[in-house]
Steps between C-alpha positions, in 0.01 A plus 500: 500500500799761537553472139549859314253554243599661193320856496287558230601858395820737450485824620564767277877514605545136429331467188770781381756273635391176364425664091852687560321856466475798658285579801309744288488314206334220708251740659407644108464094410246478781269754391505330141136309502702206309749454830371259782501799811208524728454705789426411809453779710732829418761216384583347158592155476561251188407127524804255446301300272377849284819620474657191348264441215461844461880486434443192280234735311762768391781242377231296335371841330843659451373767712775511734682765365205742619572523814 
């Protein structure tokens, strides 16, 4: 039972870290209506799961670049 379960979302600050982007560049991604943010309360957060097929989406469309 003292397992650690994965968390289900990034913050803001580490989805910048984990795409290798800026912080502000992350925070204009998650007020894109294609990016997986949500809010939950006054905070933004992206779902693990969103974020990777969203990246999937972008090299799959050859979007990538517009970032």
């Amino acid at each position: 039972m003292n397992e650690k379960q994965e968390r289900l979302t990034y913050s803001v600050p580490e989805t910048a870290e984990q795409l290798g982007v800026s912080l502000k560049t992350c925070y204009d991604l998650a007020h894109r209506a294609d990016f997986p943010s949500l809010r939950i309360g006054h905070r933004i957060v992206v779902s693990r799961e969103g974020l990777r097929e969203w990246v999937r989406k972008q090299e799959q469309s050859g979007m990538g670049a517009a970032l």
